[in-house]
MDTraj code that builds the backbone (N, CA, C; nanometers):
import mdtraj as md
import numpy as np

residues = "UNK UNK UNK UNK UNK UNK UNK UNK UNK UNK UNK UNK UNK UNK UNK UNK UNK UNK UNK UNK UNK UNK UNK UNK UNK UNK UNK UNK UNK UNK UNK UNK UNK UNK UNK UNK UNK UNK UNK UNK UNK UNK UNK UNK UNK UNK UNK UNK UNK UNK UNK UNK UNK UNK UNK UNK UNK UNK UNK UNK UNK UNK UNK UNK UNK UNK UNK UNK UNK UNK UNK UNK UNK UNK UNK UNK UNK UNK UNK UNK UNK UNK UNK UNK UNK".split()
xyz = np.array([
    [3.4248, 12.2592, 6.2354],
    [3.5029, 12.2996, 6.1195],
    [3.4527, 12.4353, 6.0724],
    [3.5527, 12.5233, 6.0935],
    [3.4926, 12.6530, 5.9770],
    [3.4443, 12.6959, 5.8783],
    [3.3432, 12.7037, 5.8811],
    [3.2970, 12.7613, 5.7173],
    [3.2520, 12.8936, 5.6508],
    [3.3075, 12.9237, 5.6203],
    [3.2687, 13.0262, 5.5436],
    [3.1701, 13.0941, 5.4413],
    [3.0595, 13.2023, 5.4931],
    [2.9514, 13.1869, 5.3549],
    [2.8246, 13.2757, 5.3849],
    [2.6986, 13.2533, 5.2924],
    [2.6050, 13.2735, 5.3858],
    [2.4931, 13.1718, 5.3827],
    [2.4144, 13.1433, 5.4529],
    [2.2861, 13.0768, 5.4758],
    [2.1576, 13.1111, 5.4325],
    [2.0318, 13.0537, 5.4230],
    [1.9296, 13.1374, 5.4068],
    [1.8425, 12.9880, 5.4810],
    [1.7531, 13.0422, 5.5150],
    [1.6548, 12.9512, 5.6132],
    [1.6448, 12.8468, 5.5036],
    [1.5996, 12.8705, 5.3986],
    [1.5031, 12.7703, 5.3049],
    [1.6339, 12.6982, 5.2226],
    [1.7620, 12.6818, 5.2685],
    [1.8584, 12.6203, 5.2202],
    [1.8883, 12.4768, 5.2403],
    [1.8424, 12.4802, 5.3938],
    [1.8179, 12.3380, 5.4779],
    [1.7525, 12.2385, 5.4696],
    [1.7459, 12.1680, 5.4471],
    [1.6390, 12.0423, 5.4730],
    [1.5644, 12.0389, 5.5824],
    [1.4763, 11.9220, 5.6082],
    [1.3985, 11.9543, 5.7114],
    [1.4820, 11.8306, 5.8070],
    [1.6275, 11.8034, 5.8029],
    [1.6883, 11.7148, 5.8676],
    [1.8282, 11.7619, 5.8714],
    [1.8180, 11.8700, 5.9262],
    [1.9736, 11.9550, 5.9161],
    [2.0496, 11.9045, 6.0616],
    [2.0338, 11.8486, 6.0974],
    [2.0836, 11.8301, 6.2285],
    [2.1118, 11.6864, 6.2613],
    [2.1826, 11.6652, 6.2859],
    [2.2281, 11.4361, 6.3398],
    [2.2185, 11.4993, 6.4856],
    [2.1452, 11.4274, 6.5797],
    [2.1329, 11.4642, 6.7417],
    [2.2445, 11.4219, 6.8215],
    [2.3011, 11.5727, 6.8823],
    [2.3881, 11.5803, 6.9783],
    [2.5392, 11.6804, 6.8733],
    [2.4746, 11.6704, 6.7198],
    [2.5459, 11.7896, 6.6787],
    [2.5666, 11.9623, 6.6928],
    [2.6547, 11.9673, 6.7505],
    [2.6817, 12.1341, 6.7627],
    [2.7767, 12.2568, 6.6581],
    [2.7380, 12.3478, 6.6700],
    [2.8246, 12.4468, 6.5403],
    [2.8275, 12.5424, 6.6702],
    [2.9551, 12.5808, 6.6487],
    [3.0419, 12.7220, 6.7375],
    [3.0878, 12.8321, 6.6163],
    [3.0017, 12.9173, 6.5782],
    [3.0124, 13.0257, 6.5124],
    [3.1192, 13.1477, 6.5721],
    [3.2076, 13.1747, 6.5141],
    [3.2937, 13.3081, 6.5412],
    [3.3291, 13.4269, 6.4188],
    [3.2782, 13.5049, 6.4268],
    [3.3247, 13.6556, 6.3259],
    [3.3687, 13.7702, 6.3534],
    [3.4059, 13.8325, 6.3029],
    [3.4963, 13.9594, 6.3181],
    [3.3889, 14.0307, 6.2753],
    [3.3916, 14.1323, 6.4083],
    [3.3251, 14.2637, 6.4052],
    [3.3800, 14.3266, 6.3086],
    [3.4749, 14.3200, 6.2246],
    [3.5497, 14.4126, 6.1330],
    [3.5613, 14.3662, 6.0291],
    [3.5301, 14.2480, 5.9868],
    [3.5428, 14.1943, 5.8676],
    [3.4491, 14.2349, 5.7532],
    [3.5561, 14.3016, 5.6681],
    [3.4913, 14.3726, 5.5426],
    [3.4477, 14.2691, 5.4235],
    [3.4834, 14.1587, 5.4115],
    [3.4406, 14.0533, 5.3268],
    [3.2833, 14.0122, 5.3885],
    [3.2478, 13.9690, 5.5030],
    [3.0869, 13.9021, 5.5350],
    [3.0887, 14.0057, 5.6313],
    [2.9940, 14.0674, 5.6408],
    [2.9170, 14.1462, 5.7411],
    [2.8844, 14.0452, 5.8461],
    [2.9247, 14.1135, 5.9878],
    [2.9122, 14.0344, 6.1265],
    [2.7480, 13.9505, 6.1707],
    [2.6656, 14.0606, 6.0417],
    [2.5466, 14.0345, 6.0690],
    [2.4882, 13.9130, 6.0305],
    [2.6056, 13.8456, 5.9068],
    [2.5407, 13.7358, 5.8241],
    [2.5960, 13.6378, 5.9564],
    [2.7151, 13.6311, 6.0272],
    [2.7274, 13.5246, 6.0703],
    [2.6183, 13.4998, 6.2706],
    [2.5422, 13.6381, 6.2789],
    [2.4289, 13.6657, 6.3340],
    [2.3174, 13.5974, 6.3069],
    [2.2900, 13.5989, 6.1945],
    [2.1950, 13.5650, 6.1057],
    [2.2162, 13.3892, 6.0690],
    [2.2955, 13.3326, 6.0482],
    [2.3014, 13.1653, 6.0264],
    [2.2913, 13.1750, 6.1961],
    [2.3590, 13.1803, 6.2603],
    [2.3471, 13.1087, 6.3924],
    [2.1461, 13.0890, 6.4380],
    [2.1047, 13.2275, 6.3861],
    [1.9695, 13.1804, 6.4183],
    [1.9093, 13.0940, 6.3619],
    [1.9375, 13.0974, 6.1880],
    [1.8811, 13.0242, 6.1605],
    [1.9078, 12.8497, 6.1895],
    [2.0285, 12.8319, 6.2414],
    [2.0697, 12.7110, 6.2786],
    [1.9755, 12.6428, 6.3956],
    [1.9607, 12.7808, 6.4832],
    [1.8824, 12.7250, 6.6201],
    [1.7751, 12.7076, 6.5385],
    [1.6784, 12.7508, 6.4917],
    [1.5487, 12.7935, 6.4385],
    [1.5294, 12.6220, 6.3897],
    [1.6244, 12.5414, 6.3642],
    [1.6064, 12.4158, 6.2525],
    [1.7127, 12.3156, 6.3733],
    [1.6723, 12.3821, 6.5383],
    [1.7310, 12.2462, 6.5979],
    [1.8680, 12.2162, 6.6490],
    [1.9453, 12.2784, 6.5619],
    [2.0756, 12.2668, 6.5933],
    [2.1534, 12.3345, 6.7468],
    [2.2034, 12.3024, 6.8246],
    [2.2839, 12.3809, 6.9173],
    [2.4035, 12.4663, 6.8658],
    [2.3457, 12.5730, 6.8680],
    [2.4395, 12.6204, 6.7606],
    [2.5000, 12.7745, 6.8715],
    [2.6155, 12.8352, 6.9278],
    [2.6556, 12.9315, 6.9514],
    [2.7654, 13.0042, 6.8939],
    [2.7074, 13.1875, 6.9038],
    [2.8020, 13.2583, 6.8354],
    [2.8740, 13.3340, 6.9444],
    [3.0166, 13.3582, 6.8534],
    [3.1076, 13.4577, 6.9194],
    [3.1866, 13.5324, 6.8109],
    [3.1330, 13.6696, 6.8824],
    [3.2298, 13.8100, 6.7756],
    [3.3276, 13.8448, 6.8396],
    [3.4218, 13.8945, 6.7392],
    [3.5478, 13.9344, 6.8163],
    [3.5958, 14.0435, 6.7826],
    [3.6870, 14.1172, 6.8156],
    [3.7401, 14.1763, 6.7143],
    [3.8716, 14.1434, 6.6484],
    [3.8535, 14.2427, 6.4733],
    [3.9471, 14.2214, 6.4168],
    [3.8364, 14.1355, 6.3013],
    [3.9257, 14.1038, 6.1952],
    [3.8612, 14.0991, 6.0678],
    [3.8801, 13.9466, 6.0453],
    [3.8352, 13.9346, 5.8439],
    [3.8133, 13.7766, 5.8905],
    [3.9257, 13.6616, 5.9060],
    [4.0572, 13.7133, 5.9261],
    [4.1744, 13.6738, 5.9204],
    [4.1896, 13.6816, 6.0999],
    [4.1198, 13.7413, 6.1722],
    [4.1265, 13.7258, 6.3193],
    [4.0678, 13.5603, 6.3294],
    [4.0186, 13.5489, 6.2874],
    [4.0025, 13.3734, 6.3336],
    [4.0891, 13.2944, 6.3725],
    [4.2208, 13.3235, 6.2700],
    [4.3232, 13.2511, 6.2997],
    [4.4247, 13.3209, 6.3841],
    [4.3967, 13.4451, 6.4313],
    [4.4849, 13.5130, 6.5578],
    [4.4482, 13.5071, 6.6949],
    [4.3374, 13.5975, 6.6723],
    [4.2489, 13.6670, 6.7737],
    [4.1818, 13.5184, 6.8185],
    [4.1427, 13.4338, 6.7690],
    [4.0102, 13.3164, 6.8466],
    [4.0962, 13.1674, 6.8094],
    [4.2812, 13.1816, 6.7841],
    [4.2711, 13.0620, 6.7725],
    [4.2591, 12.9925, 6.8968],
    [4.3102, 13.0586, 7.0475],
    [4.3024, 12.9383, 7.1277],
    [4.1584, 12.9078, 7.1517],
    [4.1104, 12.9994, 7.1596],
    [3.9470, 12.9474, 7.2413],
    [3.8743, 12.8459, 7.1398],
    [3.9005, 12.8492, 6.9978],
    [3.8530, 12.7451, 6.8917],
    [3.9683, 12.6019, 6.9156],
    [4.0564, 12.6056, 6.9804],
    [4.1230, 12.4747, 6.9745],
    [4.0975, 12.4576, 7.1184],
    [4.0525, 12.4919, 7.2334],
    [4.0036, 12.5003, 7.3576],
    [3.8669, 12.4031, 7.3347],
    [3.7744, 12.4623, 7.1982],
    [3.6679, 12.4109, 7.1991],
    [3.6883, 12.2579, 7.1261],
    [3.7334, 12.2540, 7.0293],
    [3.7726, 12.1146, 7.0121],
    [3.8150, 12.0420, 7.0506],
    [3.9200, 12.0912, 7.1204],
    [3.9596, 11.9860, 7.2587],
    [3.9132, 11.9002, 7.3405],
    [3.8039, 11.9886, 7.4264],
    [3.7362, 11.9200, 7.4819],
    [3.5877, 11.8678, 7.4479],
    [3.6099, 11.8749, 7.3295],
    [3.4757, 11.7860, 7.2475],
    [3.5724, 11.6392, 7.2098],
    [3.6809, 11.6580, 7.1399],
    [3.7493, 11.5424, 7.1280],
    [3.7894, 11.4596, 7.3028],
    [3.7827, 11.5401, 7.3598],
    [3.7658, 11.4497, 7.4695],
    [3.6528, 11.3920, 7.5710],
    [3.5511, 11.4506, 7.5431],
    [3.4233, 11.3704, 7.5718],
    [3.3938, 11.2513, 7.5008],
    [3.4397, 11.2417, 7.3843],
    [3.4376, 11.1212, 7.2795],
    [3.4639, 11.0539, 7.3543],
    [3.6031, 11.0323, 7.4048],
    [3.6641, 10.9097, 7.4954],
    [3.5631, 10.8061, 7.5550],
])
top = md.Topology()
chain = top.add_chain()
for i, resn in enumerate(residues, 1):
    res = top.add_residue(resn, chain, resSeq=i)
    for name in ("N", "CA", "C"):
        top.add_atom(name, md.element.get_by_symbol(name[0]), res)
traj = md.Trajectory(xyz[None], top)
């Protein structure tokens, strides 16, 4: 699920993670609302506290999410909803 924001290491608990949970981070190199760097910056701190966590920049701003990366984000859910099976 997308979220929007920023992080800071010491925000987390020391149980940020349920095992076998993953976060797929995506931002716009161009997005004038969050700097590309903050969503740089949570992904580490996500790994840093355990989580499998990967990022992808794109271009286009923060409204490219829903242009530019919708298939590869419904690509990725997809086949997470289908490993469930």
């Amino acid at each position: 699920v997308p979220v929007s924001g920023q992080l800071e290491y010491d925000w987390l608990g020391d149980e940020t993670s349920r095992p076998g949970a993953e976060d797929h981070a995506y931002h716009g190199r161009n997005d004038n609302l969050v700097p590309v760097s903050g969503g740089r910056s949570a992904t580490n701190i996500l790994q840093a506290k355990g989580v499998s966590a990967s990022f992808t920049e794109f271009d286009g701003g923060q409204l490219g999410l829903f242009t530019n990366m919708k298939m590869d984000i419904t690509r990725v859910l997809e086949e997470k909803i289908r490993s469930m099976d």
